[in-house]
N, CA, C and O of each residue as an XYZ file, in Angstrom:
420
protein
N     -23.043    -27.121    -15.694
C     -22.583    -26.054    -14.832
C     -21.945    -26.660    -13.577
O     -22.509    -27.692    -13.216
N     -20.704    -26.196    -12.678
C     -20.635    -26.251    -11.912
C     -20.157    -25.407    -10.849
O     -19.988    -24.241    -11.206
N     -19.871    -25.676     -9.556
C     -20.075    -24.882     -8.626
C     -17.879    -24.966     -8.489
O     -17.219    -25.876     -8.992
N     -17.262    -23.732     -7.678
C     -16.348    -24.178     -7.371
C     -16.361    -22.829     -5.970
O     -16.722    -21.661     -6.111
N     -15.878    -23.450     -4.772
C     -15.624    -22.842     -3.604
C     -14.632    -22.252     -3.608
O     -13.605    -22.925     -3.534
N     -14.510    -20.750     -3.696
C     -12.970    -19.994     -3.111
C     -13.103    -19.841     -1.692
O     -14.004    -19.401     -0.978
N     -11.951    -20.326     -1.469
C     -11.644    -20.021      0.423
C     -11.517    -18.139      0.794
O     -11.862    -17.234      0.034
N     -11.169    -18.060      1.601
C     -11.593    -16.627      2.278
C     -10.031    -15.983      1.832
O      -9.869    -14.805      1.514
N      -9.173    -16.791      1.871
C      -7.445    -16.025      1.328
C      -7.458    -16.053      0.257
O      -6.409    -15.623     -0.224
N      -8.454    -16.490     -0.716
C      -8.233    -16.448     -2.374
C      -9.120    -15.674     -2.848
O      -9.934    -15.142     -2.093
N      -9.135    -15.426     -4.427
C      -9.996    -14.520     -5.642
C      -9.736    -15.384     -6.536
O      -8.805    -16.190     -6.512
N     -10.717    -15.226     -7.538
C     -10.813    -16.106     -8.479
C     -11.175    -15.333     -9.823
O     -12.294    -15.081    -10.271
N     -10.006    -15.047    -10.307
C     -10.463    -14.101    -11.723
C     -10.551    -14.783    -12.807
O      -9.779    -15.486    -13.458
N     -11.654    -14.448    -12.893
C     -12.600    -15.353    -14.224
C     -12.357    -14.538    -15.605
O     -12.175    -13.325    -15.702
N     -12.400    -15.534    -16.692
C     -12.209    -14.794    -18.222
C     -13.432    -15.777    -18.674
O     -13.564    -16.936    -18.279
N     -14.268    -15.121    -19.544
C     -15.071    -15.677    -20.627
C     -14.390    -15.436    -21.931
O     -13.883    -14.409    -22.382
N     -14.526    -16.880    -22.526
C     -13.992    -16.845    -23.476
C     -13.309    -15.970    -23.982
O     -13.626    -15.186    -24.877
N     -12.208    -16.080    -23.353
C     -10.921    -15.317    -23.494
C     -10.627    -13.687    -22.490
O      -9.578    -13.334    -21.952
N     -11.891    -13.003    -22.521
C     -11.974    -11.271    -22.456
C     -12.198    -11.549    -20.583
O     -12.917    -12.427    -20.107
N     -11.469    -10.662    -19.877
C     -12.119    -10.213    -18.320
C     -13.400    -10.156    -18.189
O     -14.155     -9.394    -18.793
N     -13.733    -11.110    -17.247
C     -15.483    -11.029    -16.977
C     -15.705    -10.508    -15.658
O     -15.795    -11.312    -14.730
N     -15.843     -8.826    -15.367
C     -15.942     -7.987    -14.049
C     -14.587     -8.169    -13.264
O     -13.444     -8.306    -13.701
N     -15.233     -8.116    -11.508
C     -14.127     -8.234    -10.685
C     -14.028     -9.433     -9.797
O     -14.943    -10.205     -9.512
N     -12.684     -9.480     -9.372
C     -12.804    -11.050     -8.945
C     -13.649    -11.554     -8.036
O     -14.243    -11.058     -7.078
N     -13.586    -12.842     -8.598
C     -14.887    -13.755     -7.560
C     -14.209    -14.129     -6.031
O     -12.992    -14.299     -5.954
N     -15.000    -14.233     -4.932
C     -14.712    -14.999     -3.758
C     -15.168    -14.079     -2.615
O     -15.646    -12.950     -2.727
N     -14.950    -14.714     -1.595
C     -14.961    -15.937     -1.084
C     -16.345    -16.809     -1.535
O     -17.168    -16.081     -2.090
N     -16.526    -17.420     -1.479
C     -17.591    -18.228     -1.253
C     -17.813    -18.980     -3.133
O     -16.982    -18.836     -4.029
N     -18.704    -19.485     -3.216
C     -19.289    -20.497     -4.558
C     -19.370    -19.279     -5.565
O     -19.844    -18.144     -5.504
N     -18.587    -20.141     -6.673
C     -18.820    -19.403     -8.200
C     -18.770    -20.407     -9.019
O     -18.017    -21.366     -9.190
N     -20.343    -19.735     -9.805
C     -20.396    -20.515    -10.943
C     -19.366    -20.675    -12.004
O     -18.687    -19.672    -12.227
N     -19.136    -21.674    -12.653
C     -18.322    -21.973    -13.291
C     -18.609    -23.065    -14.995
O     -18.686    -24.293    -15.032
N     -18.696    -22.233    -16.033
C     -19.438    -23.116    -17.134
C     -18.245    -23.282    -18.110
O     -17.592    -22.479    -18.776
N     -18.192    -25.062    -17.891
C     -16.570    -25.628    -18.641
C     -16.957    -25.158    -20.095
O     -17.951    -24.945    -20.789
N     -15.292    -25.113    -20.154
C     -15.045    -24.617    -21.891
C     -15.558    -23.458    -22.478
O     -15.487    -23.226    -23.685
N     -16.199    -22.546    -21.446
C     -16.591    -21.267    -21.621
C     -15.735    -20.320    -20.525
O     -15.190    -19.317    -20.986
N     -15.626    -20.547    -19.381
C     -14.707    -19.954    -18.193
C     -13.291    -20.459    -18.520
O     -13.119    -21.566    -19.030
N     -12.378    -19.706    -18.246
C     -11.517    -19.874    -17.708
C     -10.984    -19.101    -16.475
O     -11.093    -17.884    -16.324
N     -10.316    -20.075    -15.499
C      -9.977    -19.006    -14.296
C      -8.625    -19.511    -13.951
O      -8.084    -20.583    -14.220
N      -8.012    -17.963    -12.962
C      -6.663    -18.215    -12.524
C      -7.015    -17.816    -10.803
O      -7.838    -16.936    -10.552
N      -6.406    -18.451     -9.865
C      -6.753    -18.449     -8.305
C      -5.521    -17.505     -7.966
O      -4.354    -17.775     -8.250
N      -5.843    -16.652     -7.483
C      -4.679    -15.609     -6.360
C      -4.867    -15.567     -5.019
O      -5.729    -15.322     -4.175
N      -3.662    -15.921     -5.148
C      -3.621    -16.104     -3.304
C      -3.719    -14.685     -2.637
O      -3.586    -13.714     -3.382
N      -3.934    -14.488     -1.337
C      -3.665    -13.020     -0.841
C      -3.054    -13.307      0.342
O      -2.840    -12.220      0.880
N      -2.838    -13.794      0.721
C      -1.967    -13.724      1.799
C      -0.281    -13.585      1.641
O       0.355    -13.746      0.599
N       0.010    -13.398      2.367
C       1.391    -12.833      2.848
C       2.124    -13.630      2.744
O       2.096    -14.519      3.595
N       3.122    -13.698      1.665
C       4.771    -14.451      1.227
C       5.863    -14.144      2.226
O       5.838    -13.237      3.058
N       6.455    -14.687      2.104
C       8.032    -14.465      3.193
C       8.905    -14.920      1.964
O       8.753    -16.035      1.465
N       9.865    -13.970      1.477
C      10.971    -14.792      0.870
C      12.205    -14.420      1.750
O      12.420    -13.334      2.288
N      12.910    -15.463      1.782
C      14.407    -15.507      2.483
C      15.169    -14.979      1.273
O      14.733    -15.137      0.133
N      16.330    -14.340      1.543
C      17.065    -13.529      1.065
C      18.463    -14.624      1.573
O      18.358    -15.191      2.661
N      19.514    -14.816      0.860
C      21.033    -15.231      1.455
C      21.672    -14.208      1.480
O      21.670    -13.211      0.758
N      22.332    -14.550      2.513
C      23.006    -13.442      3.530
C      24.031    -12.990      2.561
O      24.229    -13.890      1.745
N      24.972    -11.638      2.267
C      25.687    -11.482      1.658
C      26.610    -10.501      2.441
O      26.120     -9.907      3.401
N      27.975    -10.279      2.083
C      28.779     -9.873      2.551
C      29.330     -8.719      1.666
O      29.627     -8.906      0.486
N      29.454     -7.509      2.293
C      29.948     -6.436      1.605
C      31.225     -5.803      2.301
O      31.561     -6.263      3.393
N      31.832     -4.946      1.825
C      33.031     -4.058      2.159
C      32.677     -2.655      2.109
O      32.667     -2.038      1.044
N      32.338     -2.040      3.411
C      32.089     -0.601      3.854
C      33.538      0.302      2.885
O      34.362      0.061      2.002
N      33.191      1.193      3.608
C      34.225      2.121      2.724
C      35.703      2.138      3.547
O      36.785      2.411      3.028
N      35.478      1.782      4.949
C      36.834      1.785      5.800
C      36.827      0.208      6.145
O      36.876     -0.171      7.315
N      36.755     -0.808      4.910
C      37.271     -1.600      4.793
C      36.927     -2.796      5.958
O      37.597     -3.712      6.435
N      35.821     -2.409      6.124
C      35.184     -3.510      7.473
C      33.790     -4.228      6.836
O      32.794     -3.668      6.377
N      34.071     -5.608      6.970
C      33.377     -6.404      6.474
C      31.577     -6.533      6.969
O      31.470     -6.932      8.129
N      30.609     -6.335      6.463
C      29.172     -6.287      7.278
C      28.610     -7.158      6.646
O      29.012     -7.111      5.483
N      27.548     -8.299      6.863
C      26.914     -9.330      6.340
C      25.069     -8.489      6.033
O      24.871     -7.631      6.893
N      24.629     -8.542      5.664
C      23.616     -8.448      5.020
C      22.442     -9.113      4.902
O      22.139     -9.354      3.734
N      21.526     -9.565      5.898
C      20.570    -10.212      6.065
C      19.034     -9.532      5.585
O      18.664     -8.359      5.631
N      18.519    -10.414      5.245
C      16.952     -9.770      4.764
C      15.783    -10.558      4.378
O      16.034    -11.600      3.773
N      14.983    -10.374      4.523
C      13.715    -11.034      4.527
C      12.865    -10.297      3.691
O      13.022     -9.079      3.766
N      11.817    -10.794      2.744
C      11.104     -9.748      1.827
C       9.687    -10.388      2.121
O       9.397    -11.545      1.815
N       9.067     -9.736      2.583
C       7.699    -10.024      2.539
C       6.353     -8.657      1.385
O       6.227     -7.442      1.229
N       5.618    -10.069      0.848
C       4.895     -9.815     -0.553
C       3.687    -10.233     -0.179
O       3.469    -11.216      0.530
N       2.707     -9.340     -0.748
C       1.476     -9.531     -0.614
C       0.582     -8.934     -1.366
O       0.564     -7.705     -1.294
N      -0.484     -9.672     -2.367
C      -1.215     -8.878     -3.177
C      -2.238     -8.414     -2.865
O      -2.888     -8.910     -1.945
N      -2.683     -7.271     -3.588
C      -3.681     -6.068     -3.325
C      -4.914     -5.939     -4.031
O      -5.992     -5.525     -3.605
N      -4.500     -6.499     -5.583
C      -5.366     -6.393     -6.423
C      -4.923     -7.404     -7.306
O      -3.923     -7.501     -8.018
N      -6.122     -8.301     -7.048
C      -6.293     -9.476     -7.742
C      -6.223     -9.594     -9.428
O      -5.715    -10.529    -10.047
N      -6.701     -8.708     -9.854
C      -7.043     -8.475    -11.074
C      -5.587     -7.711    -11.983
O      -5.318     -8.013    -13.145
N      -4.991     -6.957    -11.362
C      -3.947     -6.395    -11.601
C      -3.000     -7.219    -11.873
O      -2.391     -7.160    -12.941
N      -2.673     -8.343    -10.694
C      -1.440     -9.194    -10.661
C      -1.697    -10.709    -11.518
O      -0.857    -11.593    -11.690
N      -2.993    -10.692    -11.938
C      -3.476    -11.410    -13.718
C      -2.889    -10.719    -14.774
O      -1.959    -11.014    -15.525
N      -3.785     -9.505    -14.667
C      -3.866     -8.500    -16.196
C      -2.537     -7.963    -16.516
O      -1.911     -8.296    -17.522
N      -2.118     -7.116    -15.631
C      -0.730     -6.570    -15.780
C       0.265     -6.984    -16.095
O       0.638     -6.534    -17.179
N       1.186     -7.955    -15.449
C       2.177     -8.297    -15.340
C       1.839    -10.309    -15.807
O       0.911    -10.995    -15.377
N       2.835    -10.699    -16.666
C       2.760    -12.220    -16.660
C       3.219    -12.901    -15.421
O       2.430    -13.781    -15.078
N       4.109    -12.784    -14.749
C       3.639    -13.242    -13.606
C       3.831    -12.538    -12.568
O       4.993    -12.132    -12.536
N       3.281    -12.245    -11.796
C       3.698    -11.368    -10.258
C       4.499    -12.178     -9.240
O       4.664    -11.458     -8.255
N       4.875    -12.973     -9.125
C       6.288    -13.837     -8.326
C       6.962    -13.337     -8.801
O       7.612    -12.513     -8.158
N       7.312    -13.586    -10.677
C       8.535    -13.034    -10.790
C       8.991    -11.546    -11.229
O      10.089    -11.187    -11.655
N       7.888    -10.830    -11.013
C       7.774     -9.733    -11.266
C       8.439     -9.136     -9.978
O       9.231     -8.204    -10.119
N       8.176     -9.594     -8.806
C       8.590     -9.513     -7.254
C       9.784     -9.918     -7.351
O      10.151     -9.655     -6.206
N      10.559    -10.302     -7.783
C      11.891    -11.035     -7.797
C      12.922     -9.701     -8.153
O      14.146     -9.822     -8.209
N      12.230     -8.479     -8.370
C      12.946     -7.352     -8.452
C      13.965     -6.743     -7.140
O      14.800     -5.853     -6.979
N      13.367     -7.739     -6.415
C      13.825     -7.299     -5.132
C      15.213     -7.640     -4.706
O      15.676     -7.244     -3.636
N      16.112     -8.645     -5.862
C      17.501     -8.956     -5.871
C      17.953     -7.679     -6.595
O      19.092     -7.359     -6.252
N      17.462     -6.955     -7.386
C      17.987     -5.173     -7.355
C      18.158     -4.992     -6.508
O      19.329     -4.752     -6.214
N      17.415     -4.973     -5.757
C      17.551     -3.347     -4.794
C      18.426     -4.143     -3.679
O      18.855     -3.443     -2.762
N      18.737     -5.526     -3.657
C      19.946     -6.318     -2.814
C      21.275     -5.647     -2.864
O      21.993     -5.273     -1.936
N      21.499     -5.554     -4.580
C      22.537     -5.139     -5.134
C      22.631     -3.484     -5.336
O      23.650     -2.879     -5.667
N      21.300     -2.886     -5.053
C      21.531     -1.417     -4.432
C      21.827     -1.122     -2.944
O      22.580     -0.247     -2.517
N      21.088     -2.025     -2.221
C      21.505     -1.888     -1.094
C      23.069     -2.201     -0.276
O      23.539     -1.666      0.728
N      23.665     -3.371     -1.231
C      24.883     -3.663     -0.655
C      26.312     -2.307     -1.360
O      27.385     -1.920     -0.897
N      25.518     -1.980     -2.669
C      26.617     -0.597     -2.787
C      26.424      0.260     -2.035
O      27.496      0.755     -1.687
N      25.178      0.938     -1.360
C      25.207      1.574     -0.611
C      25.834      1.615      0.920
O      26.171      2.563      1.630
N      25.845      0.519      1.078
C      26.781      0.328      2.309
C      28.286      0.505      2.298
O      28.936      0.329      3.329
């Protein structure tokens, strides 16, 4: 058996042999029994992605640049395992709504 420490910004969602075992572990020591556990670590704290600046054409033909910043942050540990294969790139949806936002202008 051993011991493994999650820090206070992480969860630690554990699978027994193979199936979800409850809700995620942390902060603090979780047991951990090799070749029977497997676990994946989620961060929770707060992402910043930079966006490149882009340039669009209003409707009266005047040029506006387009700056943006996307900030991401998970909620539910267990969700952004189970649900989706990965939640980064699941978040990466956000070059849509770039390309909604610059038609709209």
């Amino acid at each position: 058996m051993f011991f493994k420490i999650v820090p206070e910004y992480q969860r630690l969602v554990r699978f027994t042999l193979g199936r979800f075992d409850g809700s995620p572990r942390g902060p603090g020591w979780v047991w951990i029994i090799p070749f029977i556990h497997s676990n994946i670590t989620v961060d929770l704290r707060e992402e910043v992605f930079d966006v490149e600046p882009q340039t669009c054409i209003t409707k009266d033909n005047a040029p506006v640049t387009v700056d943006m910043l996307v900030f991401m942050r998970v909620v539910d540990p267990e969700m952004s395992v189970m649900k989706v294969q990965s939640y980064r790139l699941a978040a990466a949806a956000w070059r849509l709504r770039l390309c909604a936002l610059s038609s709209a202008i």
